[in-house]
C-alpha positions in Angstrom: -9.2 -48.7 7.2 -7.1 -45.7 7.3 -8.5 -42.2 8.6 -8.3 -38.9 7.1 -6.0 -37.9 10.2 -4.2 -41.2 9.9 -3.4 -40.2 6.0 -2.3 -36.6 7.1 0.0 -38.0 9.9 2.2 -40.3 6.6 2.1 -37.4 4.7 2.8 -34.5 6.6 4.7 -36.0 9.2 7.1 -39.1 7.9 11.0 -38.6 8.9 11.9 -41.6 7.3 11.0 -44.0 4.3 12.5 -46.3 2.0 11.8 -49.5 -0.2 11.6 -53.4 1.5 11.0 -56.2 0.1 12.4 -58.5 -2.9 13.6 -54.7 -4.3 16.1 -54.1 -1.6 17.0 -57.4 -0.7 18.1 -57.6 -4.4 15.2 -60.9 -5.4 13.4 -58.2 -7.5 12.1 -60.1 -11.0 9.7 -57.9 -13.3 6.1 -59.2 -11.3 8.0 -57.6 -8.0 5.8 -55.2 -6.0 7.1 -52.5 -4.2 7.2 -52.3 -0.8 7.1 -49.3 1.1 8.1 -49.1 4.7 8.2 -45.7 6.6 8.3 -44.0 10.1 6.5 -40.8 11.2 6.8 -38.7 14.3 3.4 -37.6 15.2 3.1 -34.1 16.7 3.9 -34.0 20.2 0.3 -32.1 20.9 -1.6 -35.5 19.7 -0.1 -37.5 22.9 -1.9 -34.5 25.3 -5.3 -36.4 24.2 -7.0 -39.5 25.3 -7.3 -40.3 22.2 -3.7 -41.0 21.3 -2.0 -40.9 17.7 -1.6 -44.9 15.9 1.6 -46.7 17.1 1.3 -47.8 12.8 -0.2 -47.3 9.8 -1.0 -49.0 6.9 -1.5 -46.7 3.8 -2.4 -44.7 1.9 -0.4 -46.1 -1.0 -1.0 -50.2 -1.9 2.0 -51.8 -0.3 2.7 -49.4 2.5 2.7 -49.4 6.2 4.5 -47.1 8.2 5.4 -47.1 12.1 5.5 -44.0 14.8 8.7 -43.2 16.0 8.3 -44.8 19.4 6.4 -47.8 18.4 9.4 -48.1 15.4 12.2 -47.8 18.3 10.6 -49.9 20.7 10.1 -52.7 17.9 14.2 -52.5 16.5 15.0 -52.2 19.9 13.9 -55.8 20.5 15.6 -57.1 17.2 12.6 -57.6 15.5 14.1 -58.6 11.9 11.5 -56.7 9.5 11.9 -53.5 11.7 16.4 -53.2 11.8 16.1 -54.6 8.1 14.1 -51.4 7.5 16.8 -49.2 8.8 19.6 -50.7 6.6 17.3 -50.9 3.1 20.1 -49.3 0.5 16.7 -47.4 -1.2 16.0 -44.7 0.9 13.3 -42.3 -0.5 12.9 -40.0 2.4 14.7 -39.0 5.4 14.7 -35.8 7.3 16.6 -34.2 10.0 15.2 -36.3 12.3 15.0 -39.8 10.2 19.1 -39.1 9.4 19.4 -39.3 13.1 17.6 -42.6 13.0 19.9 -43.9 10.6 22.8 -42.8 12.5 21.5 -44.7 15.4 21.0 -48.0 13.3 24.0 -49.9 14.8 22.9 -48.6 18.8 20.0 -51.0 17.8 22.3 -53.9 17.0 22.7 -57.0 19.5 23.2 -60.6 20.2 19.1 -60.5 21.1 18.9 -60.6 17.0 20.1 -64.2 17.3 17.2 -65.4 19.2 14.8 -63.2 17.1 15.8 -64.0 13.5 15.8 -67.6 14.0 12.6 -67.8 16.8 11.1 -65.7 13.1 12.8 -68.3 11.1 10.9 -71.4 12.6 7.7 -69.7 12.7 7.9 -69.4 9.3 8.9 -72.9 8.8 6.3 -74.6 10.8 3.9 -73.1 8.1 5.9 -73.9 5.1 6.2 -77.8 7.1 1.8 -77.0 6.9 2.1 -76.3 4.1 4.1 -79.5 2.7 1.6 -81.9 4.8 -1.4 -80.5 3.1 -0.4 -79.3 -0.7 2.4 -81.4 -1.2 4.6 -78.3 -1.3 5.8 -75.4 0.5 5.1 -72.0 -0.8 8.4 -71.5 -2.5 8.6 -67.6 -2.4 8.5 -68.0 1.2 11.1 -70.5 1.4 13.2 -68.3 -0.2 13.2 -65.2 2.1 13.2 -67.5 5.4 16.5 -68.7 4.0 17.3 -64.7 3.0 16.5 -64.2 6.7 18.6 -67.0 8.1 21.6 -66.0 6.3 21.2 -61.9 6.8 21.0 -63.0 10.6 24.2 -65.2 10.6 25.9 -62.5 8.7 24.8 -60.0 11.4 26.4 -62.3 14.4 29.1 -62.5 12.7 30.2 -59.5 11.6 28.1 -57.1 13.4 26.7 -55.4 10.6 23.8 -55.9 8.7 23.5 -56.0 4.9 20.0 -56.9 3.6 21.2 -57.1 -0.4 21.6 -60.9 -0.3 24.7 -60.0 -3.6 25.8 -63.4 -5.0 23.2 -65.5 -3.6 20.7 -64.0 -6.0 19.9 -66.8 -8.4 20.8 -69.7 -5.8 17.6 -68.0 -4.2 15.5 -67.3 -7.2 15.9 -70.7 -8.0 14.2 -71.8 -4.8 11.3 -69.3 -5.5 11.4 -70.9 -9.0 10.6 -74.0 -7.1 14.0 -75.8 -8.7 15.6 -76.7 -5.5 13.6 -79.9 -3.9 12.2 -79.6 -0.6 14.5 -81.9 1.4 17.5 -79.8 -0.3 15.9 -76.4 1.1 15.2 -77.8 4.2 19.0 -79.7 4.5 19.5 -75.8 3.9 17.5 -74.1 6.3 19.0 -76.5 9.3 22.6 -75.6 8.1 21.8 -71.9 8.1 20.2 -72.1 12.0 23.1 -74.4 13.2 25.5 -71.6 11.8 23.3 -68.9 13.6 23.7 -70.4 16.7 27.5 -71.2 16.5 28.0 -67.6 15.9 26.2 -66.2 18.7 28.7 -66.6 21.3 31.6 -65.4 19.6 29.9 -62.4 18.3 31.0 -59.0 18.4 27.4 -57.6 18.5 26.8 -56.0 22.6 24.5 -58.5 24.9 21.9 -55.6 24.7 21.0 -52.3 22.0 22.1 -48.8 23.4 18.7 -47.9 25.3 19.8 -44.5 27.2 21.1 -43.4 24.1 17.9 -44.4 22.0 15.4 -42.7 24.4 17.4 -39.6 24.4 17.1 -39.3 20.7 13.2 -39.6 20.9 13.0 -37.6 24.2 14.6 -35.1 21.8 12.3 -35.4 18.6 9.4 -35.1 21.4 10.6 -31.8 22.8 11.3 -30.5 19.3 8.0 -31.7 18.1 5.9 -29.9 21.0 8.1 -26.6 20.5 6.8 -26.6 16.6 3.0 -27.5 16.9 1.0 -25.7 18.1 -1.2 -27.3 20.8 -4.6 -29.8 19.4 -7.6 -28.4 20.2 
């Protein structure tokens, strides 16, 4: 359950927020909720304790969670999909000095390690939805959609080196699949196209073998030092 001092850290101290979910990958219907994804740099001071700040957390509002800077770089600087997705959502509601910088760094985060992270994601996700078949008769359909989202956004990425989360004219092909429209062997002919294509694009793609890590770490060594010049020390 989230603390008083966990509350104060998302509210006084976020650089960075912005909407996820169906709503910025363009799958929004009118039952969509909206999900809010942040980052805040806690106070410098807090780390001087043995009692150190949360690397995440989850609150206050329904639907919101919300990373510390370094836990939020570590994660996107080993690809994980929901954390660079975050940095590319087109509905940013906040960002500061500091979370403009972090959005100017998105592409230093970028790398051929997203091909083995996407799709390693993608067929965790389709094990359960394959569960899910052997013991309802069915896959959960709403997430057979967004593991096909994923599997295209990460193609897209090796491919082009840039990711875009909006998933544009594949809207309804998707919502259809949520709709539960497309039959199960048709998603899943899908699903094995899409991770084939991932992996023929890996070689070939212009994304670096590894993210910029010097120039990552200098950014938060920086947001630390500016941090601990502005707070004044925890007692």
């Amino acid at each position: 359950m989230i603390t008083p001092s966990d509350e104060a850290l998302v509210r006084d101290h976020t650089v960075y927020s912005c909407v996820m979910g169906s709503r910025a990958f363009g799958l929004a219907t009118d039952g969509s909720d909206t999900d809010r994804r942040g980052v805040f740099l806690a106070p410098t001071p807090l780390f001087w304790r043995f009692d150190k700040p949360p690397p995440h957390v989850e609150g206050p509002a329904e639907e919101q969670f919300s990373w510390e800077l370094e836990r939020f770089c570590e994660l996107a600087l080993r690809a994980n999909p929901n954390v660079l997705e975050c940095l590319h959502s087109p509905l940013v509601d906040r960002a500061d000095a500091t979370g403009r910088e972090l959005l100017s760094l998105r592409g230093a985060f970028l790398s051929r390690q997203a091909h083995g992270t996407f799709v390693r994601y993608a067929l965790g996700q389709r094990r359960k939805l394959d569960a899910d078949v052997r013991q309802y008769g069915a896959p959960r359909w709403k997430h057979a959609m967004h593991l096909l989202r994923l599997l295209a956004s990460g193609r897209d990425l090796l491919r082009t080196g840039e990711l875009t989360i909006d998933v544009g004219a594949d809207r309804e092909e998707l919502l259809a699949v949520k709709r539960g429209e497309v039959p199960w062997p048709e998603v899943e002919r899908r699903m094995k196209r899409l991770a084939e294509e991932n992996d023929a694009a890996a070689p070939a793609s212009p994304l670096p073998a590894e993210p910029d890590r010097a120039r990552i770490e200098d950014f938060l060594i920086r947001a630390r030092r500016a941090s601990a010049l502005r707070t004044p020390e925890a007692g």
